[in-house]
KESE-198744 format. One record per residue: x, y, z of N, C-alpha, C in turn. Coordinates in steps of 0.1 Angstrom, whole numbers, padded with zeros to 4 digits, always signed. Layout:
<sites>
XYZXYZXYZ...
</sites>
This chain:
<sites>
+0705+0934+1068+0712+0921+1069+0710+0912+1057+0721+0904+1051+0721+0891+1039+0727+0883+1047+0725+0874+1040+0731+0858+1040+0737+0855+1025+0745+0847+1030+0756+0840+1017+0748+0825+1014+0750+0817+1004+0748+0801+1009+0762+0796+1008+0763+0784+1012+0773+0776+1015+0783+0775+1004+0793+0780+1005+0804+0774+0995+0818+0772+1002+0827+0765+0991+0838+0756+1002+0849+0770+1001+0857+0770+1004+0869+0777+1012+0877+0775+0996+0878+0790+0994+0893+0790+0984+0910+0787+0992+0914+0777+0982+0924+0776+0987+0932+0782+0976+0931+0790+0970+0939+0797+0957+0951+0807+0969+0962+0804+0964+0972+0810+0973+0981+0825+0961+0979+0839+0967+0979+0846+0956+0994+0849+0955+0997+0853+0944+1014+0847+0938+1020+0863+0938+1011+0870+0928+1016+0883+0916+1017+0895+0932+1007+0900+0938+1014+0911+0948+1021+0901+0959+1018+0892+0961+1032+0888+0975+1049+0889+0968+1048+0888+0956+1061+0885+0952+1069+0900+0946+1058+0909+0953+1063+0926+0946+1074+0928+0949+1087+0937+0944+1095+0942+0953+1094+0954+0957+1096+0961+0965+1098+0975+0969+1097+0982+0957+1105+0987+0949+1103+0989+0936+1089+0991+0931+1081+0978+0930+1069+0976+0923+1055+0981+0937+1059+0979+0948+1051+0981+0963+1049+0997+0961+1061+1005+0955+1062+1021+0952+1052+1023+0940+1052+1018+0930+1046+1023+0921+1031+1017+0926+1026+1007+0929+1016+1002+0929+1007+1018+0944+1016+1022+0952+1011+1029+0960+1008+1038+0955+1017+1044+0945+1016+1055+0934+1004+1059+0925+0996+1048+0922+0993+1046+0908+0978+1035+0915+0977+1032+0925+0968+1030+0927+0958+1043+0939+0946+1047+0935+0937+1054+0940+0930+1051+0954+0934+1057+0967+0928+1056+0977+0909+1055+0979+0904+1049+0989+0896+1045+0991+0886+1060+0993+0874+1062+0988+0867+1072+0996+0866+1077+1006+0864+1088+1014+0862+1089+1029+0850+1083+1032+0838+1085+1024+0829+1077+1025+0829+1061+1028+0835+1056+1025+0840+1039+1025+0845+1040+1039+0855+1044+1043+0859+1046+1056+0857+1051+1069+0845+1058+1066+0832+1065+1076+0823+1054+1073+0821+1045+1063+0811+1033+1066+0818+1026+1078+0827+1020+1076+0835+1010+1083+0840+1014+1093+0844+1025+1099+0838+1031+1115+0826+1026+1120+0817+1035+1111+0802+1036+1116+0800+1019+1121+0798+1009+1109+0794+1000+1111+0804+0992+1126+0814+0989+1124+0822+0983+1138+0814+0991+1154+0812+1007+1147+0813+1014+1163+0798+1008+1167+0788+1008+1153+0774+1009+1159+0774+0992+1167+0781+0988+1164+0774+0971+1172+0783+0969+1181+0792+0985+1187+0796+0977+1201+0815+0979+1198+0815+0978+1186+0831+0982+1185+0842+0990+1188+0854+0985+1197+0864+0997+1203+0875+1001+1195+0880+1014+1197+0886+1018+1191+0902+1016+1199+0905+1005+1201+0919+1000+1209+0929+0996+1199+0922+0983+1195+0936+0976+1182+0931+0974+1166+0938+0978+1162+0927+0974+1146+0941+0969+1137+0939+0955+1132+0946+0947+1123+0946+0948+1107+0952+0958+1100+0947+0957+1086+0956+0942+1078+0946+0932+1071+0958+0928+1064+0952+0928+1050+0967+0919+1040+0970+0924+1028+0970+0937+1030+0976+0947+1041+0980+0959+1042+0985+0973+1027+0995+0965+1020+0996+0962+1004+1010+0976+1012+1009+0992+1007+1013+1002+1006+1011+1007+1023+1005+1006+1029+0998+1008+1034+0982+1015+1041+0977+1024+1026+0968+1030+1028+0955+1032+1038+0951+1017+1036+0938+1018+1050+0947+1020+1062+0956+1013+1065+0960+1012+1076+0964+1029+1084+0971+1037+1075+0969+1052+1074+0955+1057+1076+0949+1052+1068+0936+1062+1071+0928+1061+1080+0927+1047+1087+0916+1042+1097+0927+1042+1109+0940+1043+1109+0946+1039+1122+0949+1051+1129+0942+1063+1123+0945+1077+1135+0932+1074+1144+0921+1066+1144+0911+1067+1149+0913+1051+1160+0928+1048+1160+0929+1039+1167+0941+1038+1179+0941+1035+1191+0953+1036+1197+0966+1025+1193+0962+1014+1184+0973+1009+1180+0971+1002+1168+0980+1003+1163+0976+0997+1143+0987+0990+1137+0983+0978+1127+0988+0968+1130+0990+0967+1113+1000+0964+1108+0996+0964+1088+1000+0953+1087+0994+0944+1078+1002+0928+1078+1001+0925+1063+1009+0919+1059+1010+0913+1039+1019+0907+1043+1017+0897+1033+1032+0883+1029+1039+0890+1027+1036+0904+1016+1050+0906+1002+1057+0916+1012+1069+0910+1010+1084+0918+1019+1086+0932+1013+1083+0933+0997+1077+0945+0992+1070+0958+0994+1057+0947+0994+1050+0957+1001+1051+0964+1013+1054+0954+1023+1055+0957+1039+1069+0969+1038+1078+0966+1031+1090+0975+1031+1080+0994+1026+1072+0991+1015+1068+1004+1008+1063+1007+1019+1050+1000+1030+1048+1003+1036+1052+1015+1050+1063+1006+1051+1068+1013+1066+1077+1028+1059+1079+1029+1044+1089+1039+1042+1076+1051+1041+1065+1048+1039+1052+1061+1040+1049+1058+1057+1051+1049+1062+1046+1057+1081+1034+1055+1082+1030+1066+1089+1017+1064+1095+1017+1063+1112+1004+1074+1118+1004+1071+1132+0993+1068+1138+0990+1065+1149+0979+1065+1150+0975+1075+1161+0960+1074+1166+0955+1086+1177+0962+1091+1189+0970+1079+1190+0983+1086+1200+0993+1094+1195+1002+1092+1180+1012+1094+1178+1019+1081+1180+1015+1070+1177+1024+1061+1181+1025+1056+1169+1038+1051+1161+1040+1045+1147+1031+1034+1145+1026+1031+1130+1018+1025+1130+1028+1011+1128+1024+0998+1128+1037+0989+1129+1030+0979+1119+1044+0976+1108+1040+0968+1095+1052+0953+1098+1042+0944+1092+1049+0933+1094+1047+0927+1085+1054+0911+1080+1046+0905+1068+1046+0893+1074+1034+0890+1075+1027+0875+1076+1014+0872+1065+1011+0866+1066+0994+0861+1059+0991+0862+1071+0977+0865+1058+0963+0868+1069+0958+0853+1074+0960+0844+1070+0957+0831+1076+0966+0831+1091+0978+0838+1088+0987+0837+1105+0983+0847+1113+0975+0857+1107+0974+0869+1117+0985+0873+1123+0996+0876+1119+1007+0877+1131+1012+0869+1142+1008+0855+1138+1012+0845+1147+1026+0843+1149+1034+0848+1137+1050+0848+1137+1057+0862+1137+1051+0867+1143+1056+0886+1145+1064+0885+1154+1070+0896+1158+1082+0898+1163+1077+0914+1172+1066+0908+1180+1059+0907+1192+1049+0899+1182+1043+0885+1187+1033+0884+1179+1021+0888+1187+1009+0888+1173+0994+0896+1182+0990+0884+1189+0986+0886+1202+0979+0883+1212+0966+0875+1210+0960+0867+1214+0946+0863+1216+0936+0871+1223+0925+0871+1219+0917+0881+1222+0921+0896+1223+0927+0897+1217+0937+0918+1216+0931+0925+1207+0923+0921+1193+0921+0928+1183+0908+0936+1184+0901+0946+1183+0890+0950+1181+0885+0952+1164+0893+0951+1151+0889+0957+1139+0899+0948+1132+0898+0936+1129+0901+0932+1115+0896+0940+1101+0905+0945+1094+0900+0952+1079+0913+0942+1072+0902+0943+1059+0906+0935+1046+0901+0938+1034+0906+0953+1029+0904+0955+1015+0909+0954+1002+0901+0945+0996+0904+0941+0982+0915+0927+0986+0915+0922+0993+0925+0916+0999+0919+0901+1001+0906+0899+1010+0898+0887+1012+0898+0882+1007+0896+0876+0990+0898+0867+0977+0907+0860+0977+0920+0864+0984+0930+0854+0980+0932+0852+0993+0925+0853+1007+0927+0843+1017+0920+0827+1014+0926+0819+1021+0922+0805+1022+0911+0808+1037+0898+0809+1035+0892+0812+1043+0892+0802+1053+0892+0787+1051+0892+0777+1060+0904+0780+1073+0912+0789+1066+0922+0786+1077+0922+0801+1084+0916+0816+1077+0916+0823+1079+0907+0829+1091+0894+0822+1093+0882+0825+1100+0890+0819+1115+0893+0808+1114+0902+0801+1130+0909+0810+1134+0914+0820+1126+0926+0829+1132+0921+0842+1134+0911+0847+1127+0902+0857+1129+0895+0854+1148+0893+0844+1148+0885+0840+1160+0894+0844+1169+0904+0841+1170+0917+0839+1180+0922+0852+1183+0920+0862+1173+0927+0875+1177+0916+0883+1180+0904+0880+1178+0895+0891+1182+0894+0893+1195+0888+0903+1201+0879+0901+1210+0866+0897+1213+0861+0894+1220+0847+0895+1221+0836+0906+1217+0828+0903+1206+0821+0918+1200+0831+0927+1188+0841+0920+1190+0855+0924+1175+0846+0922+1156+0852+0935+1153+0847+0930+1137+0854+0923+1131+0850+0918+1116+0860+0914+1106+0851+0923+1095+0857+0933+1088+0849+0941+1078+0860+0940+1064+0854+0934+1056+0863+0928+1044+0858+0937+1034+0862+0945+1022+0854+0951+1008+0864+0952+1003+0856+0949+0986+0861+0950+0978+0858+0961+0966+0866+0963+0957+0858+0967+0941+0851+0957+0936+0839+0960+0928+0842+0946+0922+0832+0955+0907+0840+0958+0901+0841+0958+0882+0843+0972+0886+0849+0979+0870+0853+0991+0868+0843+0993+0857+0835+1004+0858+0827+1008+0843+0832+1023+0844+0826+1020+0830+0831+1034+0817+0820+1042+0828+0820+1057+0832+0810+1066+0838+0804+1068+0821+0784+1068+0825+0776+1072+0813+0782+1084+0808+0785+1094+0816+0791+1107+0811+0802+1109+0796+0808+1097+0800+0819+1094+0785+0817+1098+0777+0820+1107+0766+0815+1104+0752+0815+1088+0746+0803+1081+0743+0805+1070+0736+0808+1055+0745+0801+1062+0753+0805+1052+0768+0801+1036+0767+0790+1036+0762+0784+1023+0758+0790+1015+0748+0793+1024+0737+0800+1010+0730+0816+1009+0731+0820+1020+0742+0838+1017+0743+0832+1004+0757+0823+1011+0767+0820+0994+0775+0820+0981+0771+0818+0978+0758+0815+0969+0746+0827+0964+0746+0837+0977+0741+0845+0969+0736+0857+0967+0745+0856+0973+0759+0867+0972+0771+0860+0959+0777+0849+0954+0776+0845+0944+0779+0851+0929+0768+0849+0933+0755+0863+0921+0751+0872+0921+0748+0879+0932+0751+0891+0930+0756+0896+0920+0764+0891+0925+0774+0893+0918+0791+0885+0900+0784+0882+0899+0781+0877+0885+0779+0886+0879+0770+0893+0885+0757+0904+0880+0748+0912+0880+0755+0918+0889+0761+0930+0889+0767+0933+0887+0779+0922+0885+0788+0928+0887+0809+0920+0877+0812+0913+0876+0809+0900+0863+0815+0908+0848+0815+0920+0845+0803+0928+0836+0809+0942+0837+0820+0940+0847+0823+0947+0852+0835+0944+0854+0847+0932+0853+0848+0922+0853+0861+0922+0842+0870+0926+0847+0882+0923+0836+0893+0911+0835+0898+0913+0824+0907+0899+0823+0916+0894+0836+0922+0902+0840+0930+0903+0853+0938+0896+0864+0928+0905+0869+0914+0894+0880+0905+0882+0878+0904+0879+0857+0905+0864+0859+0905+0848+0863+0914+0862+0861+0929+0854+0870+0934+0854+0882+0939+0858+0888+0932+0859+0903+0930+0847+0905+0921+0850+0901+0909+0835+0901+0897+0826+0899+0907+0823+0887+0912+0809+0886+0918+0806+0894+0930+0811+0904+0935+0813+0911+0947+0812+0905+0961+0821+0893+0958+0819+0885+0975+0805+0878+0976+0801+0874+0964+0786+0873+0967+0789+0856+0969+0803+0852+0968+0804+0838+0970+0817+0832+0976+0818+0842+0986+0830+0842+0996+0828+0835+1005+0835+0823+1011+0833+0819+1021+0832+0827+1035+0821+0826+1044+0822+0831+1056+0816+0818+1067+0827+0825+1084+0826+0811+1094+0810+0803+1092+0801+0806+1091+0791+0796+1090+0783+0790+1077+0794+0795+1064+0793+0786+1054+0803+0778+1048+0809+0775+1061+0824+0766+1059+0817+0752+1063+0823+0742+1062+0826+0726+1064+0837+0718+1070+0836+0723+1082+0827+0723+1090+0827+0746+1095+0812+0746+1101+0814+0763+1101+0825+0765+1114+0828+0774+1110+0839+0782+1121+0826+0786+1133+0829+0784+1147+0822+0790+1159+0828+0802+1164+0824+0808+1169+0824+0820+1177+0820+0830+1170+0816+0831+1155+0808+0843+1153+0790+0840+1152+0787+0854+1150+0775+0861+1154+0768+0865+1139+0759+0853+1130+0757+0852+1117+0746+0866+1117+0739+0867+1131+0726+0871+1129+0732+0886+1127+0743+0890+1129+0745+0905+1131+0755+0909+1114+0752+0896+1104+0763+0901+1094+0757+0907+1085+0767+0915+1079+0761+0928+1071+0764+0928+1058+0759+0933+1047+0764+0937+1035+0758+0946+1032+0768+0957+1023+0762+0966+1022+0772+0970+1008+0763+0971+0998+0764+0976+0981+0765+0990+0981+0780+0990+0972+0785+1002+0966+0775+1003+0949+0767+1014+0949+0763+1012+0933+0770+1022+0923+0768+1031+0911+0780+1033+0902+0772+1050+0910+0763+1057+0915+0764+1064+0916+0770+1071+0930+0773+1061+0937+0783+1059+0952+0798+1057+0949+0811+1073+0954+0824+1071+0953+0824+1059+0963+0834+1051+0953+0838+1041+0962+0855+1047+0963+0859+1050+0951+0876+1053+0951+0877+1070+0954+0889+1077+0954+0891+1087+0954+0901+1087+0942+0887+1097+0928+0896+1095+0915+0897+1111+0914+0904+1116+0903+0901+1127+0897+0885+1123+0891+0879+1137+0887+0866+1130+0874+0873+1126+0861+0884+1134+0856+0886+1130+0845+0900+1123+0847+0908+1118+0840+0915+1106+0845+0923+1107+0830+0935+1114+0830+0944+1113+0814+0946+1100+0813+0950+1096+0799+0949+1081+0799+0964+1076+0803+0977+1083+0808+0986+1081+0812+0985+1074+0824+0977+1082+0831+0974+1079+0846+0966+1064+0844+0957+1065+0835+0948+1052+0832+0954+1038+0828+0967+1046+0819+0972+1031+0823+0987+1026+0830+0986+1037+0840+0994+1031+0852+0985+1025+0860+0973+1029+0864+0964+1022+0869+0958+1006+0868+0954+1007+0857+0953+0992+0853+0968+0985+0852+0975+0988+0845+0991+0983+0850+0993+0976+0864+0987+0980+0878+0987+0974+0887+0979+0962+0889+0970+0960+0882+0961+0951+0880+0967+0938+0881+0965+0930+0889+0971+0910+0889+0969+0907+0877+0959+0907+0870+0957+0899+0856+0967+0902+0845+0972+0916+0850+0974+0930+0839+0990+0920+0844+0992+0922+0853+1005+0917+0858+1011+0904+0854+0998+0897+0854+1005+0882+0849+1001+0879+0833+0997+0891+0825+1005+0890+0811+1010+0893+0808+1014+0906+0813+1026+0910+0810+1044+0897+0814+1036+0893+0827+1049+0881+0824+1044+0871+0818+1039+0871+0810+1039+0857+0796+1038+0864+0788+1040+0875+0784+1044+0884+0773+1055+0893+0769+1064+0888+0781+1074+0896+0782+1076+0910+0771+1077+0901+0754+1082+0910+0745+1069+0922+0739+1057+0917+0747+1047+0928+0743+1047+0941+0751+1058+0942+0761+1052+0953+0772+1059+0961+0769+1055+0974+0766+1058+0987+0760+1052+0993+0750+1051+0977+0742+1049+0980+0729+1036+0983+0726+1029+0984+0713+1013+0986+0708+1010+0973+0708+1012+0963+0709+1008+0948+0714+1007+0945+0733+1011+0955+0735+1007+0957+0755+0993+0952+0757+0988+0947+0761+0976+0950+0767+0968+0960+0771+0978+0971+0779+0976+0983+0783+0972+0994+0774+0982+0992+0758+0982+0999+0754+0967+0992+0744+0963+0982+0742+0956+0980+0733+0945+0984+0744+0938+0986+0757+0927+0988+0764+0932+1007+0758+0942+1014+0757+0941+1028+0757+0939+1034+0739+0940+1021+0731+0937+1023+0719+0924+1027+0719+0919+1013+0722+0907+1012+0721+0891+1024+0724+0900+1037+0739+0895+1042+0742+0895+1055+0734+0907+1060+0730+0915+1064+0719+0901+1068+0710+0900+1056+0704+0890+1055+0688+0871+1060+0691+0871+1054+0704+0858+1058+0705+0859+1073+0714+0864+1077+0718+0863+1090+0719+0866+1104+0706+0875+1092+0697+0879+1105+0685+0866+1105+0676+0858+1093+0674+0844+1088+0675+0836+1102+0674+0835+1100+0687+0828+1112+0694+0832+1128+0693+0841+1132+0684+0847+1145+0687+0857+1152+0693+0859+1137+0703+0870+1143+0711+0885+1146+0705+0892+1160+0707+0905+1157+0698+0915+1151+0701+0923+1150+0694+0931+1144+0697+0946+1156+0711+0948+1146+0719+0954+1154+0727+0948+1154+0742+0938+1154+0737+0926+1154+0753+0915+1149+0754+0919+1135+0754+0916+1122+0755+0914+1123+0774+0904+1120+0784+0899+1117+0794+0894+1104+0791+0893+1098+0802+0880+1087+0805+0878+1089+0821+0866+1085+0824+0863+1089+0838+0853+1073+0843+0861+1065+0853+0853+1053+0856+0843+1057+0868+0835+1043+0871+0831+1043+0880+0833+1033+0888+0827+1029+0898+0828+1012+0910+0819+1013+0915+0817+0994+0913+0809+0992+0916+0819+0984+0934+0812+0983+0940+0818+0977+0957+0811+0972+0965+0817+0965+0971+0805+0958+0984+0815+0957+0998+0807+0959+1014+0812+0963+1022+0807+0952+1029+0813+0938+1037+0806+0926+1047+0813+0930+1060+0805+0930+1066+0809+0930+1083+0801+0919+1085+0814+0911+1094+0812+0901+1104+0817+0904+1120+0807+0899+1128+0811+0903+1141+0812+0887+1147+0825+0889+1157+0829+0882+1171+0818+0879+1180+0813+0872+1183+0804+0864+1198+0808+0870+1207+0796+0882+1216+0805+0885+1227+0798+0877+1238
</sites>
């Protein structure tokens, strides 16, 4: 068990994935790396051990729909929710069922609405498994936690994780001082691109609003039972290859919000050797040819760091 201390409620409202199109919802599904099984056998375990059913489970910021696939065969009904009309469209074109066989059902709302405006909307008291990965940062928690309350059940989780930083694996050739220099990078060039939300990501939720460090706190949850639990670099948090061509490396970062919102204020840099992308794959480039590596077969292999909060419902 941890505790948070008090901080006020982001109201940072996130712009770059609600505004994806299908188009961009496809590649981002593509190009972004599924969660460990490991991660997803936490977040069973944790919901089941304090009492949790396996009836309804709400994923939101759904994105592609990935968790909502992976966790919703272990559910009789599954629920995917995102603003972006994008995503929710990539979504429903990959499927997904759950332990019945029954389709898994994608909608777009905010997670502040929970499906308040669905077309059946969710129910009060119906939900057993609120999930929110990578996603929680850009809720407005003040308005989020009220609506969390309302769809749970009694003894219902809310189990939120994130990534929070990418390192070079020590394995790298030359790992330490390309960390060096992927580290300013990201501070010349993305750090003014960063929202509130990235920031807590960096800090791994260590300063995320939760119902009883609001103003006023949210009631009906159960502080004594909240959990966190640390991803460290020698714990899969993603499902990567080990070695990772740098093609794939920079489709990957390419999905990145920050990565996203320079490239739109840079319009005429994207492709080019003035990219962003391309100057993080120079950069990796030099310190591996550094090291011996030849030219041609170039790898890098990351790691993640992650953090896993479960909050439970008052039963």
């Amino acid at each position: 068990m941890s505790e948070q201390s008090a901080t006020p409620a982001s109201a940072t409202q996130e712009k770059t994935f609600s505004s994806y199109s299908k188009e961009q919802g496809k590649e981002y599904a593509q190009s972004r790396p599924d969660y460990h099984p490991t991660v997803y056998q936490t977040v069973l375990d944790q919901h089941r051990a304090s009492g949790g059913q396996l009836d309804t489970l709400v994923d939101l910021g759904c994105g592609p729909g990935n968790v909502a696939r992976s966790l919703g065969v272990h559910f009789t009904h599954t629920i995917g929710l995102d603003p972006s009309e994008g995503m929710v469209a990539t979504a429903r074109s990959l499927g997904g069922t759950t332990s019945t066989s029954e389709p898994i059902r994608y909608e777009v709302s905010t997670a502040e609405d929970i499906g308040a405006n669905a077309s059946p909307p969710i129910p009060d008291n119906s939900v057993d498994l609120i999930t929110a990965a990578n996603s929680a940062h850009w809720f407005d928690m003040s308005r989020f936690w009220p609506s969390a309350a309302r769809v749970l059940k009694p003894g219902g989780s809310v189990i939120m994780w994130t990534s929070g930083g990418s390192r070079v694996h020590p394995s790298v050739p030359n790992a330490a001082s390309m960390q060096v220099e992927l580290d300013r990078i990201e501070e010349e060039y993305l750090l003014p691109f960063f929202e509130p939300g990235n920031l807590h990501t960096r800090g791994r939720y260590a300063d995320l609003p939760l119902p009883w460090t609001l103003d006023p706190p949210v009631a009906g949850f159960d502080k004594s039972e909240f959990v966190r639990k640390d991803w460290d670099l020698a714990e899969k948090f993603h499902v990567t290859e080990p070695d990772v061509p740098l093609d794939m490396f920079e489709r990957i970062i390419g999905t990145m919000s920050p990565v996203t919102r320079w490239r739109e204020a840079n319009p005429d840099a994207v492709g080019t050797e003035k990219d962003v992308v391309k100057v993080y794959r120079r950069a990796i480039e030099r310190h591996l040819h550094a090291a011996g590596v030849e030219k041609g077969k170039e790898t890098v292999r990351g790691a993640m760091l992650g953090v896993i909060l479960v909050v439970k419902k008052k039963r």
